[in-house]
N, CA and C atoms as an extended XYZ file, in Angstrom:
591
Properties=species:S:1:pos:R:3:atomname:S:1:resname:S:1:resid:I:1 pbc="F F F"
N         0.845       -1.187        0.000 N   UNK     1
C         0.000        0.000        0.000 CA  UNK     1
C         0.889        1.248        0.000 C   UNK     1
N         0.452        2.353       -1.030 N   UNK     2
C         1.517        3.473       -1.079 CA  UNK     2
C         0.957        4.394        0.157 C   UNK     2
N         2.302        5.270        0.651 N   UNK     3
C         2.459        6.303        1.488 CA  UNK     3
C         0.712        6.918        1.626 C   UNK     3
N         0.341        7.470        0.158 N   UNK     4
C        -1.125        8.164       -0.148 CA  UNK     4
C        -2.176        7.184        0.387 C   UNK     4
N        -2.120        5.741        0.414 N   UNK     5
C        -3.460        5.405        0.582 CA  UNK     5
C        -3.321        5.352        2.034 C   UNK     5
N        -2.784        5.172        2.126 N   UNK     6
C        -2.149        5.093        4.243 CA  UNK     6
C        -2.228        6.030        4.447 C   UNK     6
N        -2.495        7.308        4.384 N   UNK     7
C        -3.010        8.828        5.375 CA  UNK     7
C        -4.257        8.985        4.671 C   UNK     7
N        -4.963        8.299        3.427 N   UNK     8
C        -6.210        8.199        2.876 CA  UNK     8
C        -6.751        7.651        4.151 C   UNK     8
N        -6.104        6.374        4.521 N   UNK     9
C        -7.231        5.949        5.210 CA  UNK     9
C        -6.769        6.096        6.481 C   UNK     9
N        -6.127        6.361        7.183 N   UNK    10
C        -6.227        7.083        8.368 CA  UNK    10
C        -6.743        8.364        8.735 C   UNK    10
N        -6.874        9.216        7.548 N   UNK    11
C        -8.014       10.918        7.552 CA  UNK    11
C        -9.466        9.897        8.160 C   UNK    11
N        -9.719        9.103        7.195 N   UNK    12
C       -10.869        8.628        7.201 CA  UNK    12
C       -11.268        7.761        8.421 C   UNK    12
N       -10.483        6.987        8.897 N   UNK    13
C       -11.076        5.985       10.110 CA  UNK    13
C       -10.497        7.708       11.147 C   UNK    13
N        -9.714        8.425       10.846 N   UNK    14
C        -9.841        9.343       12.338 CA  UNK    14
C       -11.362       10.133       12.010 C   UNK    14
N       -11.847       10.247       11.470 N   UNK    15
C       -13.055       11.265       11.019 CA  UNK    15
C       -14.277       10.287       11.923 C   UNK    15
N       -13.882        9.178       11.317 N   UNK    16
C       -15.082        7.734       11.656 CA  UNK    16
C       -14.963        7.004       13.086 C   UNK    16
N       -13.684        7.849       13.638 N   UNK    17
C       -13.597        6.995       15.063 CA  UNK    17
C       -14.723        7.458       16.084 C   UNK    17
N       -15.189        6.322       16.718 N   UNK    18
C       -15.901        6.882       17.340 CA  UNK    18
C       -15.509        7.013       18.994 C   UNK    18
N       -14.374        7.308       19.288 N   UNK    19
C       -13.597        7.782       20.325 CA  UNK    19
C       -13.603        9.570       19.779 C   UNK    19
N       -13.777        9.917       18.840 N   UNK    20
C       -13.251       10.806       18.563 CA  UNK    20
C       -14.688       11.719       18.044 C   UNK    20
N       -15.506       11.524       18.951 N   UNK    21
C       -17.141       12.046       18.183 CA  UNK    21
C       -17.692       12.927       18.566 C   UNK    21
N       -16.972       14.142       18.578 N   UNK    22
C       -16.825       15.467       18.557 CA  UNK    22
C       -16.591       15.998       17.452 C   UNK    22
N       -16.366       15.468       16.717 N   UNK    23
C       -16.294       15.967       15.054 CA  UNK    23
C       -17.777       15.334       13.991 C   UNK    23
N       -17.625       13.718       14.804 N   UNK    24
C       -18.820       13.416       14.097 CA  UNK    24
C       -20.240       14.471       14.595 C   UNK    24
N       -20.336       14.458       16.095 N   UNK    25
C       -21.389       15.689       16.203 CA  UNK    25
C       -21.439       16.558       15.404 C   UNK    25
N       -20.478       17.224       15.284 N   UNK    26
C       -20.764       18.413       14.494 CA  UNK    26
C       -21.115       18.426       13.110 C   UNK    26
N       -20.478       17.405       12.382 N   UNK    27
C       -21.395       16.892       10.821 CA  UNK    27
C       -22.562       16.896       11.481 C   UNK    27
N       -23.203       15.699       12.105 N   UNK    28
C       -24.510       15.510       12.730 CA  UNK    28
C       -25.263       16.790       13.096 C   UNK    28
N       -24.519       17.904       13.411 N   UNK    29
C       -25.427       18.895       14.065 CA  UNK    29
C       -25.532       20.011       12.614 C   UNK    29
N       -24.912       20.065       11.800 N   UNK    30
C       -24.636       20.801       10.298 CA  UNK    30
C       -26.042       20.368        9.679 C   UNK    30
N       -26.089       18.921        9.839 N   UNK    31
C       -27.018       18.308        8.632 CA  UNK    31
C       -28.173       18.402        9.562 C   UNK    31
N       -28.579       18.359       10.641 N   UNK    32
C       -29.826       18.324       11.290 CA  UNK    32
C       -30.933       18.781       11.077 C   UNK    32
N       -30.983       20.180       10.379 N   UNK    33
C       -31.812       21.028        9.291 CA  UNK    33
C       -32.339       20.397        8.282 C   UNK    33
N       -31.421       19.421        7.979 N   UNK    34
C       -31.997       19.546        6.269 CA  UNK    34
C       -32.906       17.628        6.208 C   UNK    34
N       -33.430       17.391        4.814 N   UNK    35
C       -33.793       16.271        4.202 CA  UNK    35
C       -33.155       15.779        3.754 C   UNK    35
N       -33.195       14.398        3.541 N   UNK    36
C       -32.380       14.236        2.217 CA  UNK    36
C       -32.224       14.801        1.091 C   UNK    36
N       -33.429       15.597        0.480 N   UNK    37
C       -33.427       16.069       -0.730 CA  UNK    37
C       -32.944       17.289       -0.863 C   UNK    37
N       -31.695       18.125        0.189 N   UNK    38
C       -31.308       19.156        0.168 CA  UNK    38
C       -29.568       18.719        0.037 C   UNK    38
N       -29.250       17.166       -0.360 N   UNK    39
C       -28.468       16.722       -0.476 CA  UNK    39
C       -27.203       17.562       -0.982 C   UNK    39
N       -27.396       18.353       -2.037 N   UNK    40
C       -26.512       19.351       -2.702 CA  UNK    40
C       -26.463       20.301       -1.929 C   UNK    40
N       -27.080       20.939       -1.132 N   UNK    41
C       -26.893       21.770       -0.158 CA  UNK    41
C       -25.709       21.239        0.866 C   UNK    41
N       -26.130       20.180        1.335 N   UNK    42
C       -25.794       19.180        2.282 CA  UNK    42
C       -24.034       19.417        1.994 C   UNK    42
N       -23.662       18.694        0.529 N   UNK    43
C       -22.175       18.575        0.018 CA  UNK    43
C       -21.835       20.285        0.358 C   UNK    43
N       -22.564       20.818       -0.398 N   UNK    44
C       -21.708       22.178       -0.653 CA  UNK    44
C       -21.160       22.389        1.128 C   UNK    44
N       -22.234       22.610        2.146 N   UNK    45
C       -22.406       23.010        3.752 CA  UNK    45
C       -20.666       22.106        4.352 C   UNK    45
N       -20.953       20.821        3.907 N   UNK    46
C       -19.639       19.898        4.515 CA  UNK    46
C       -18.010       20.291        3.943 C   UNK    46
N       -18.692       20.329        2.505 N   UNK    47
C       -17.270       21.421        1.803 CA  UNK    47
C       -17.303       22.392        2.303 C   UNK    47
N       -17.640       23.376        2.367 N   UNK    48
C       -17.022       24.413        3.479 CA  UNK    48
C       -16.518       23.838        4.679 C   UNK    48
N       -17.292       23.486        5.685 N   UNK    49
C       -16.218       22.973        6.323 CA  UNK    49
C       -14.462       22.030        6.512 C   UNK    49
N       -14.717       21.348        5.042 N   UNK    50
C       -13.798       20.448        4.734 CA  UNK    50
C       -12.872       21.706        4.467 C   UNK    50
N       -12.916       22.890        3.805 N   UNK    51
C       -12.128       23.609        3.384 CA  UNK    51
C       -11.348       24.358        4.567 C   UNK    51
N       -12.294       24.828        5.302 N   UNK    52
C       -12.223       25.211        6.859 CA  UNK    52
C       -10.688       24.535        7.227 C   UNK    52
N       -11.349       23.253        7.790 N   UNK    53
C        -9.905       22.180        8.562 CA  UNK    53
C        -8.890       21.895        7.718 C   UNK    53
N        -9.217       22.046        6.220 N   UNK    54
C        -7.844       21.562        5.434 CA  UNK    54
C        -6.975       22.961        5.758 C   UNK    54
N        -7.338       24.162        5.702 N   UNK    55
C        -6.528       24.983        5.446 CA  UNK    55
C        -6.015       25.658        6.985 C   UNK    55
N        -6.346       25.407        8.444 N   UNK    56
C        -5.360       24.950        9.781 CA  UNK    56
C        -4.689       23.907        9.932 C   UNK    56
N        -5.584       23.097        9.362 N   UNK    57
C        -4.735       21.414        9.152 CA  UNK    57
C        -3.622       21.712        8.810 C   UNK    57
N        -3.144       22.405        7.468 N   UNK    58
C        -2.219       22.753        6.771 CA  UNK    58
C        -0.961       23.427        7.554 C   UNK    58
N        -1.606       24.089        7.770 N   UNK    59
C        -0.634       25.466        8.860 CA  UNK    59
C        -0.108       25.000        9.852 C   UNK    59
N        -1.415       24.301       10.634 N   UNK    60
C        -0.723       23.625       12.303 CA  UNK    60
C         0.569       22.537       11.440 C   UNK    60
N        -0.262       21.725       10.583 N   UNK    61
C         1.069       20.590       10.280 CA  UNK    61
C         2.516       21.168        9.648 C   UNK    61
N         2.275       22.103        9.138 N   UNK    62
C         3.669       22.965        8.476 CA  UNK    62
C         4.147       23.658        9.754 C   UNK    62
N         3.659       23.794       10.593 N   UNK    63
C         4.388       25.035       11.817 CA  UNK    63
C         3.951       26.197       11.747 C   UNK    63
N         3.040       26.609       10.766 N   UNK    64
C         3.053       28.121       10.491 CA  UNK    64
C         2.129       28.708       11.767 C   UNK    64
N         1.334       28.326       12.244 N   UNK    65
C         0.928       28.572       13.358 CA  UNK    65
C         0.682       27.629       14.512 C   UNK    65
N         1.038       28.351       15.463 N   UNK    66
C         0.873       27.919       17.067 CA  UNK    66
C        -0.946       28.009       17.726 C   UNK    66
N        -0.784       27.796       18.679 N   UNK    67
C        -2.200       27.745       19.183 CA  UNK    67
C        -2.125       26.809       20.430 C   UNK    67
N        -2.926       27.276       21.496 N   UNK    68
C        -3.503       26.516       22.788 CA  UNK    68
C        -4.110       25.036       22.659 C   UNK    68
N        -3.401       23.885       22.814 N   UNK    69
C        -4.546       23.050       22.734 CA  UNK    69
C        -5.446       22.864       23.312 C   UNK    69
N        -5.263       23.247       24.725 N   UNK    70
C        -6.521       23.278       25.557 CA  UNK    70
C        -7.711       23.948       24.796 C   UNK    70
N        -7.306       25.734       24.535 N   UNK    71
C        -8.455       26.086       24.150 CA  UNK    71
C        -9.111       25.566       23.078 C   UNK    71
N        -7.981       24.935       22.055 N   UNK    72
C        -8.796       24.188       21.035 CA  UNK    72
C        -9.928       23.126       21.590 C   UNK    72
N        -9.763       22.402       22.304 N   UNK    73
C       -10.232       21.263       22.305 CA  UNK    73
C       -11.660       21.618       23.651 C   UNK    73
N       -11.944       22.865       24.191 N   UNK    74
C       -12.654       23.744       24.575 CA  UNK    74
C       -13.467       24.294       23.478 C   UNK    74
N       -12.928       25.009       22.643 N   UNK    75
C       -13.522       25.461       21.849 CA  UNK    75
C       -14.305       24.473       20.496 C   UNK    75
N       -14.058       23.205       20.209 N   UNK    76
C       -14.718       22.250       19.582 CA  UNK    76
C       -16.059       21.903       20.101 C   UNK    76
N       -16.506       21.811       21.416 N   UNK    77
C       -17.752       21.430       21.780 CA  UNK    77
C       -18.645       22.703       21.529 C   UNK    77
N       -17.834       24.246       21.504 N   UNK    78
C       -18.495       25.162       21.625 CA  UNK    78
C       -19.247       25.364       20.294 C   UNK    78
N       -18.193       25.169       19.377 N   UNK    79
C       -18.694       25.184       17.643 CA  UNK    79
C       -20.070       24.166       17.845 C   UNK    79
N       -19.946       23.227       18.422 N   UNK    80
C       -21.420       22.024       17.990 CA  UNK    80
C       -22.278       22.634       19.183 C   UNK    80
N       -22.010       23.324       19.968 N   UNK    81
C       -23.855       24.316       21.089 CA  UNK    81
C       -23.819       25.263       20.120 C   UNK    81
N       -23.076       25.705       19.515 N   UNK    82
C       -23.442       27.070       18.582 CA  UNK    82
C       -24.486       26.689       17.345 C   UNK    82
N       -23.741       25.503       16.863 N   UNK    83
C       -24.377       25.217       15.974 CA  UNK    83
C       -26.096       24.463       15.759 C   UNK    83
N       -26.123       23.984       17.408 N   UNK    84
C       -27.269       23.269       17.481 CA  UNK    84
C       -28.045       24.289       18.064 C   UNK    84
N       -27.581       25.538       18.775 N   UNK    85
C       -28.427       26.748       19.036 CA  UNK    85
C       -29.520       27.267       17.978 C   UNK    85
N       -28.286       27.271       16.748 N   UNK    86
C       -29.307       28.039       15.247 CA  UNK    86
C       -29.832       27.206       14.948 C   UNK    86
N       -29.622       25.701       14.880 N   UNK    87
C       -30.827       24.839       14.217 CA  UNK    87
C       -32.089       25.025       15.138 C   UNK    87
N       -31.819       25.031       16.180 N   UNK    88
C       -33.175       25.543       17.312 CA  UNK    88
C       -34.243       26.438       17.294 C   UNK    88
N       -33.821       27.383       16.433 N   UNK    89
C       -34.524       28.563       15.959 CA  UNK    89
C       -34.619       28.630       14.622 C   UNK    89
N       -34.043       27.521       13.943 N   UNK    90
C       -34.839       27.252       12.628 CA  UNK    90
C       -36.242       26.784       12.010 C   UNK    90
N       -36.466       27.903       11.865 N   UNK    91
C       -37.917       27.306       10.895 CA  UNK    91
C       -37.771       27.396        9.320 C   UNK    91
N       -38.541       25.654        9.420 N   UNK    92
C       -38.881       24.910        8.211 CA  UNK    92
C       -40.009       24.109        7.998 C   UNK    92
N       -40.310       24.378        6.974 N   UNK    93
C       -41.489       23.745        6.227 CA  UNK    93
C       -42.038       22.180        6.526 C   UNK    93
N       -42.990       21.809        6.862 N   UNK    94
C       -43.185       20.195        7.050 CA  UNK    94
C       -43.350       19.389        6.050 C   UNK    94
N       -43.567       20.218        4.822 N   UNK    95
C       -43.768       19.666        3.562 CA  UNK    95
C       -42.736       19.079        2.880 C   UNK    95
N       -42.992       17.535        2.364 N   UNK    96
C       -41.693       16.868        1.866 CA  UNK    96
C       -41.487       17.350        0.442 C   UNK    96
N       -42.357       18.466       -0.398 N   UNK    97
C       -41.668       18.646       -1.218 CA  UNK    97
C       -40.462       20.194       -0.955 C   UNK    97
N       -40.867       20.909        0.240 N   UNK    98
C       -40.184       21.728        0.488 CA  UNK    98
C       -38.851       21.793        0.504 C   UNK    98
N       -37.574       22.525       -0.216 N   UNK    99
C       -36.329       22.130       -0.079 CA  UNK    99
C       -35.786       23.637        0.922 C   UNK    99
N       -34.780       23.417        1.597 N   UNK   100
C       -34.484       24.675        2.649 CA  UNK   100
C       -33.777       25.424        1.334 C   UNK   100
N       -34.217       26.774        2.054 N   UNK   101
C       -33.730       28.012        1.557 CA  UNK   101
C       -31.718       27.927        1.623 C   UNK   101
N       -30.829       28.656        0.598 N   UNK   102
C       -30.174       28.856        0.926 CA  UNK   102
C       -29.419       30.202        1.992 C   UNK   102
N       -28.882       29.620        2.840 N   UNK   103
C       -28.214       30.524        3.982 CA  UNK   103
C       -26.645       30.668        3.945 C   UNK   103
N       -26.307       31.927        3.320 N   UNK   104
C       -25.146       32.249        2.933 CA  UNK   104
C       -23.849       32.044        4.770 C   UNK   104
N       -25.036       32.869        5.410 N   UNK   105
C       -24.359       32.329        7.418 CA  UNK   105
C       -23.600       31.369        7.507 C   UNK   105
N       -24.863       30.470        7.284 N   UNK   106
C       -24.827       28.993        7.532 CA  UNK   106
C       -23.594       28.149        7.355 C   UNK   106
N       -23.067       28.973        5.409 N   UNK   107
C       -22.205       28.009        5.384 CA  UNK   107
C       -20.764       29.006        5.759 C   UNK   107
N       -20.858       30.468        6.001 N   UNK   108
C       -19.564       31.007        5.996 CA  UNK   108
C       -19.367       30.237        7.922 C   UNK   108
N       -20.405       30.117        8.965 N   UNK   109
C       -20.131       29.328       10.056 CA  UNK   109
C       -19.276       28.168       10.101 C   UNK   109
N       -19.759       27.050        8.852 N   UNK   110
C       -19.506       26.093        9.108 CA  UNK   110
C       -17.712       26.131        8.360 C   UNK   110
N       -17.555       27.113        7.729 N   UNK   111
C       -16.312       27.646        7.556 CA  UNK   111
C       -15.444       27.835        8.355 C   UNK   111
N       -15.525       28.796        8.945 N   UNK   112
C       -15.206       29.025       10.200 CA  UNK   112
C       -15.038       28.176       11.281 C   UNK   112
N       -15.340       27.667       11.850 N   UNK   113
C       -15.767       26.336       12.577 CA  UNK   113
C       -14.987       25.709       12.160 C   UNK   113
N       -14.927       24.909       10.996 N   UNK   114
C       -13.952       24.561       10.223 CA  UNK   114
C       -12.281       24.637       10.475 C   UNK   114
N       -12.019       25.533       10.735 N   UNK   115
C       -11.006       25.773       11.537 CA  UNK   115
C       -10.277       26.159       12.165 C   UNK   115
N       -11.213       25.765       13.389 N   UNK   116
C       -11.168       25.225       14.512 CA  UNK   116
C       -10.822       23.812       14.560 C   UNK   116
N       -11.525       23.093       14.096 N   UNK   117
C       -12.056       21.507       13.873 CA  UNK   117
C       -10.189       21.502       13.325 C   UNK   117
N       -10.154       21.912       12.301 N   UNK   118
C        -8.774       21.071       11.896 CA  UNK   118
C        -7.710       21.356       12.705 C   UNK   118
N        -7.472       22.231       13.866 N   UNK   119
C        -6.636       22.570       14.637 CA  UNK   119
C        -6.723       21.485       15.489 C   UNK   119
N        -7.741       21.112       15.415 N   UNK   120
C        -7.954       19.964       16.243 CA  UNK   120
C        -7.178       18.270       16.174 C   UNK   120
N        -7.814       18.498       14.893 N   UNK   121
C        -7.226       17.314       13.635 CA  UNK   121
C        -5.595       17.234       13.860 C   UNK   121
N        -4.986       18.494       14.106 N   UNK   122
C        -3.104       18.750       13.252 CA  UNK   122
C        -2.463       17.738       14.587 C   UNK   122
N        -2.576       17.858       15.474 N   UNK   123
C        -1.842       17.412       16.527 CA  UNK   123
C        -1.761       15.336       16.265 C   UNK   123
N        -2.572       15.240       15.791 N   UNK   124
C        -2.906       13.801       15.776 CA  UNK   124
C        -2.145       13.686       14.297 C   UNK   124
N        -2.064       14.414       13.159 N   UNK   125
C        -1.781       14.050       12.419 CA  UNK   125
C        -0.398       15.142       12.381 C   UNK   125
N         0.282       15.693       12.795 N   UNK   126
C         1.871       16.278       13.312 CA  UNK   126
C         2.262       14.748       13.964 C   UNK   126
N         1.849       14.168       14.386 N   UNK   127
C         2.580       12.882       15.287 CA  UNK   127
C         2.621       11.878       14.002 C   UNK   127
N         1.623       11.933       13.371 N   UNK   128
C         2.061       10.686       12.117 CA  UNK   128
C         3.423       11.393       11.109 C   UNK   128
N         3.244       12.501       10.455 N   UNK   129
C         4.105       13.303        9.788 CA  UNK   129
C         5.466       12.795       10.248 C   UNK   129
N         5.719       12.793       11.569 N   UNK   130
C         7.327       13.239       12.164 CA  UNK   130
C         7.607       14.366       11.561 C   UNK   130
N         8.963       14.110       10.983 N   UNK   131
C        10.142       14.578       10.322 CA  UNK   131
C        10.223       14.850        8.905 C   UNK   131
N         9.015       14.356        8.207 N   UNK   132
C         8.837       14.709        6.902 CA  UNK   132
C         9.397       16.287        6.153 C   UNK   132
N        10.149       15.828        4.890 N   UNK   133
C        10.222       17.331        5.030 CA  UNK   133
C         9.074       17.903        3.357 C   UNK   133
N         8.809       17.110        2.583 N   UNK   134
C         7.082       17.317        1.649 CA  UNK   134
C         6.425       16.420        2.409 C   UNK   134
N         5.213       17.198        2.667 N   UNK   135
C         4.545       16.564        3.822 CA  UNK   135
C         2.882       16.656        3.064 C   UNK   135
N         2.953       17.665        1.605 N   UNK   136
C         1.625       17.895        0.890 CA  UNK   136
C         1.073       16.690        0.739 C   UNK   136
N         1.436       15.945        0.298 N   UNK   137
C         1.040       14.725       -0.341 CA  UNK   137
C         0.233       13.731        0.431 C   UNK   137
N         0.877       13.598        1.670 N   UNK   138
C         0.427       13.127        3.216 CA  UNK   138
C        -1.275       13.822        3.681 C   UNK   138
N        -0.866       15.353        3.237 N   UNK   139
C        -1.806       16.672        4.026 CA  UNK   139
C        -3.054       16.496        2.948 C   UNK   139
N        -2.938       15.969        1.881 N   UNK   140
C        -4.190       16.002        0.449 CA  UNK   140
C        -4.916       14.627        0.658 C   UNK   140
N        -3.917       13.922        1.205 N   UNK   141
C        -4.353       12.425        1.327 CA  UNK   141
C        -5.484       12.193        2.244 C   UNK   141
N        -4.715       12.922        3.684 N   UNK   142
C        -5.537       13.032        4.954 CA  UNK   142
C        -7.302       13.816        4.599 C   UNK   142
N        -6.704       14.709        4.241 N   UNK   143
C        -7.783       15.436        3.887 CA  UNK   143
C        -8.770       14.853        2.958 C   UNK   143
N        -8.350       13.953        2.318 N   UNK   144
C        -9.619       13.134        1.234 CA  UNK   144
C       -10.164       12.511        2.169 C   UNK   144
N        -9.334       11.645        3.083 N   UNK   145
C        -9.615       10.459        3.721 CA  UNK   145
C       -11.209       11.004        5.069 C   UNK   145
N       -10.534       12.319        5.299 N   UNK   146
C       -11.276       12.772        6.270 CA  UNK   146
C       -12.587       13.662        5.552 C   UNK   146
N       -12.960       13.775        4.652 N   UNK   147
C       -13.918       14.289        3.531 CA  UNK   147
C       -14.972       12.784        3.204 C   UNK   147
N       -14.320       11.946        2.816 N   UNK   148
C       -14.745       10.493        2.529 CA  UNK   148
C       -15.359        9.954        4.083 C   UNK   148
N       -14.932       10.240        5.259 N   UNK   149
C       -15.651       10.028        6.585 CA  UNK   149
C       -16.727       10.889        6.203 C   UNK   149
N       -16.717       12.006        6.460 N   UNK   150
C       -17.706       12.996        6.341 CA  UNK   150
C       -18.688       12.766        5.821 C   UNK   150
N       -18.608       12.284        4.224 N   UNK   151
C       -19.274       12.113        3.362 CA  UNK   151
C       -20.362       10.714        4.109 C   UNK   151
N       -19.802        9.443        4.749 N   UNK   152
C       -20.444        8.946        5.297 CA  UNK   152
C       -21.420        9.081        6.314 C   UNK   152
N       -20.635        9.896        7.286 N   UNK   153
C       -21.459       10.149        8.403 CA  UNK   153
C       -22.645       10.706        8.030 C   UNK   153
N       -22.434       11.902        6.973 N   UNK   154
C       -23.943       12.675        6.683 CA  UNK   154
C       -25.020       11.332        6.202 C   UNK   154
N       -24.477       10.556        5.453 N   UNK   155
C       -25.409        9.718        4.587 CA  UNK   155
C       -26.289        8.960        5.862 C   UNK   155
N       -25.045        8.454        6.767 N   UNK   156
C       -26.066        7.872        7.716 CA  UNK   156
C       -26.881        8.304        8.703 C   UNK   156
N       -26.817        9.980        8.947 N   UNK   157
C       -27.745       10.552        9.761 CA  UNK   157
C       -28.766       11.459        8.612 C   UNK   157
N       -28.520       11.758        6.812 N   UNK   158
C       -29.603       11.454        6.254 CA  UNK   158
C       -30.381       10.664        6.213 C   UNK   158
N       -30.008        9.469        5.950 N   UNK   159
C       -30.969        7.981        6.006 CA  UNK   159
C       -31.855        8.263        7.502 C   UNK   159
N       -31.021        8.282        8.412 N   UNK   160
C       -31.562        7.999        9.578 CA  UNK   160
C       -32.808        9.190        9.771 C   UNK   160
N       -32.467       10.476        9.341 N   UNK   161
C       -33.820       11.544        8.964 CA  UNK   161
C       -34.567       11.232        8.192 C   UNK   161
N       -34.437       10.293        7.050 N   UNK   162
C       -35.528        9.959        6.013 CA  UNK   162
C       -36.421        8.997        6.891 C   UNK   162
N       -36.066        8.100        7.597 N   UNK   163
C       -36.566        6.791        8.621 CA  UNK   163
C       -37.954        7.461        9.138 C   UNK   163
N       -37.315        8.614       10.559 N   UNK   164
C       -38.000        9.350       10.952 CA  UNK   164
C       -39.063       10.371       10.415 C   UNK   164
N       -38.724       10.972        9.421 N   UNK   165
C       -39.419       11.770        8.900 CA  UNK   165
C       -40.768       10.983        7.792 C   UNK   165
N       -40.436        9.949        6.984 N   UNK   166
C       -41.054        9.125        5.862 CA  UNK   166
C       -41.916        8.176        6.770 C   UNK   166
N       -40.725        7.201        7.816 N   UNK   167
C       -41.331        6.040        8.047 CA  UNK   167
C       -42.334        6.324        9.489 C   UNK   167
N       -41.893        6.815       10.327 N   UNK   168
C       -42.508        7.497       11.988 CA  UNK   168
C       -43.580        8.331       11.750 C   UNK   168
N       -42.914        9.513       10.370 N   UNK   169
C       -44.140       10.337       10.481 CA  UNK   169
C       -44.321       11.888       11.096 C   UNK   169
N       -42.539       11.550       11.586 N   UNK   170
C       -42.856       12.918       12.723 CA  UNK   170
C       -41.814       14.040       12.104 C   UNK   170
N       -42.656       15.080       12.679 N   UNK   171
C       -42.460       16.237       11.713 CA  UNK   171
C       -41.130       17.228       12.066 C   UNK   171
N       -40.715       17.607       10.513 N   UNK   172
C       -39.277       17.812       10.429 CA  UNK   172
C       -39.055       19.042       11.550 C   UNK   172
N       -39.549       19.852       11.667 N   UNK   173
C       -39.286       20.385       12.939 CA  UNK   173
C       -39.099       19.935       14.276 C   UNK   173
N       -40.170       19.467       15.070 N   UNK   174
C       -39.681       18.376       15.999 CA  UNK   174
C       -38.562       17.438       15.547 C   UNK   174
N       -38.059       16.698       14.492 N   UNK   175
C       -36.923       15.853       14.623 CA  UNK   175
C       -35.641       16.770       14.735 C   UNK   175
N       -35.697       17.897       14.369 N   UNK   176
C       -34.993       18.722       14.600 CA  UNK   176
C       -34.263       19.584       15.787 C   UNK   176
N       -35.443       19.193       16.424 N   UNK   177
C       -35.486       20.065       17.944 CA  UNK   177
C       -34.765       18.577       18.581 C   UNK   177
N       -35.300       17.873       18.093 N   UNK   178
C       -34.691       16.285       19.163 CA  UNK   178
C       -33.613       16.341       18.670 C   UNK   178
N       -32.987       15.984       17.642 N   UNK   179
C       -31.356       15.655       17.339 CA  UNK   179
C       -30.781       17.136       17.967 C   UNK   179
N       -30.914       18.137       17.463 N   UNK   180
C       -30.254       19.436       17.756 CA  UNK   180
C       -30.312       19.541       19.253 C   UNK   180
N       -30.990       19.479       20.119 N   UNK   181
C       -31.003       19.185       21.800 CA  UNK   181
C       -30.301       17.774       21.827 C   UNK   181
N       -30.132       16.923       21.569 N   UNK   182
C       -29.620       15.479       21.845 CA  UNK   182
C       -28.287       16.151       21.855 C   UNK   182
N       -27.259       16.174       20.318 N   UNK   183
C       -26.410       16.870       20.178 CA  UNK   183
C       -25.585       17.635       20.904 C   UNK   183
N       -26.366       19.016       21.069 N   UNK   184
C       -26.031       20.130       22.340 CA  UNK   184
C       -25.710       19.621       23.600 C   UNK   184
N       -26.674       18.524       24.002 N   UNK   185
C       -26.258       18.156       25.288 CA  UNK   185
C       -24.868       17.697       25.482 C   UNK   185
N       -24.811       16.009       24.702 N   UNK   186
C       -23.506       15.709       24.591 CA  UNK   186
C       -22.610       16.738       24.478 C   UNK   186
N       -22.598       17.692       23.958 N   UNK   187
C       -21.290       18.601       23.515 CA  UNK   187
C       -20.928       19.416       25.086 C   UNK   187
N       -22.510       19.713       25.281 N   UNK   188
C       -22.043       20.464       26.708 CA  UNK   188
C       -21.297       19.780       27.657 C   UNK   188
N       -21.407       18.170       27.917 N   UNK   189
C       -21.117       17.702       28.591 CA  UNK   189
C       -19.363       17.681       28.224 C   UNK   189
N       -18.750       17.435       26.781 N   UNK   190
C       -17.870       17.550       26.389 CA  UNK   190
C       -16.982       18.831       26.812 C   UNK   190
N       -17.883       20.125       26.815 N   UNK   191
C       -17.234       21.562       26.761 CA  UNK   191
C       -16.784       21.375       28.752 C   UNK   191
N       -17.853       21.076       29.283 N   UNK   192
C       -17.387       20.959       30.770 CA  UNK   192
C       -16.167       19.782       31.434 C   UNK   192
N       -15.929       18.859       30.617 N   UNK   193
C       -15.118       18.203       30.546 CA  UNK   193
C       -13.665       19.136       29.978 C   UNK   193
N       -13.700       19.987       29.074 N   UNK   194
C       -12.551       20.096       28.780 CA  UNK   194
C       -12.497       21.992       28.807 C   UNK   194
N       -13.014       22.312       30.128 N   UNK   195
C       -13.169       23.799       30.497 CA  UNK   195
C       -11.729       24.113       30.606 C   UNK   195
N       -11.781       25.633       29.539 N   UNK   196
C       -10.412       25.687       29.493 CA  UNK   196
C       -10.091       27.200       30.798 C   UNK   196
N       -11.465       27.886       30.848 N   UNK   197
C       -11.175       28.903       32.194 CA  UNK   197
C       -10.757       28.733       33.550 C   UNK   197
């Protein structure tokens, strides 16, 4: 197996670990808004974020910037209450042919946020790197690998909204309010765990 598919698939099982599901929340809390059928919304919302963490990812793993890990890893639960705050006060349509409006916010947040999240990411993947001295190749790899998680996780908490919404019956607002409070909680519990004041 070459160098590339080996940080392919380590982006990806770190994205998918579920020791590590503070990142999966936050996909989970991104997509909580939507249907399946806002799917293209969905990609574009996760690409921003993917763009987000690739480009601290980048920096933390090159050296170019420093940073607190504490506060990082403080500030990760905060991105997923922030984020499950605005789904809280989202209103949407109950109608399954309704597709959500686009929200320019929405996705410059999940931008933002973004990185954060990969500051998060660099430390775990600075320890695989070592001593490397082209390290791009490694940093494009990771980054697919961890895009290709992503890409999963949404599918399975789409599916899991189509279940609820198609098969239960219950309406996209309430499933909304439940995952987005489910979510928040865990995270809070996360943010008090890793209080950085």
């Amino acid at each position: 197996m070459t160098e590339f598919f080996i940080f392919l698939k380590l982006g990806y099982q770190h994205i998918t670990d579920i020791n590590g599901y503070d990142h999966i929340l936050f996909v989970v809390a991104l997509c909580a808004i939507y249907r399946i059928t806002d799917w293209k919304k969905i990609l574009v919302l996760v690409t921003a974020f993917t763009i987000g963490h690739s480009i601290t990812l980048a920096l933390a793993a090159l050296n170019i910037i420093d940073y607190s890990t504490d506060l990082i890893e403080f500030l990760i639960p905060v991105t997923i209450i922030f984020t499950c705050i605005t789904n809280l006060f989202h209103k949407s349509s109950d109608s399954i042919l309704d597709k959500e409006s686009f929200s320019p916010v929405r996705y410059i947040l999940a931008l933002g946020f973004g990185l954060i999240h990969g500051m998060g990411f660099s430390n775990y993947l600075r320890s695989l790197l070592g001593r490397d001295e082209n390290i791009i190749p490694q940093l494009l790899a990771f980054n697919i690998g961890l895009e290709f998680g992503q890409v999963l996780i949404v599918s399975i908490a789409m599916m899991l909204s189509f279940l609820v919404l198609s098969g239960f019956q219950v309406r996209k607002h309430t499933w909304n309010l439940i995952l987005s409070s489910f979510v928040a909680g865990v995270a809070f519990k996360l943010m008090t765990e890793k209080w950085f004041f």
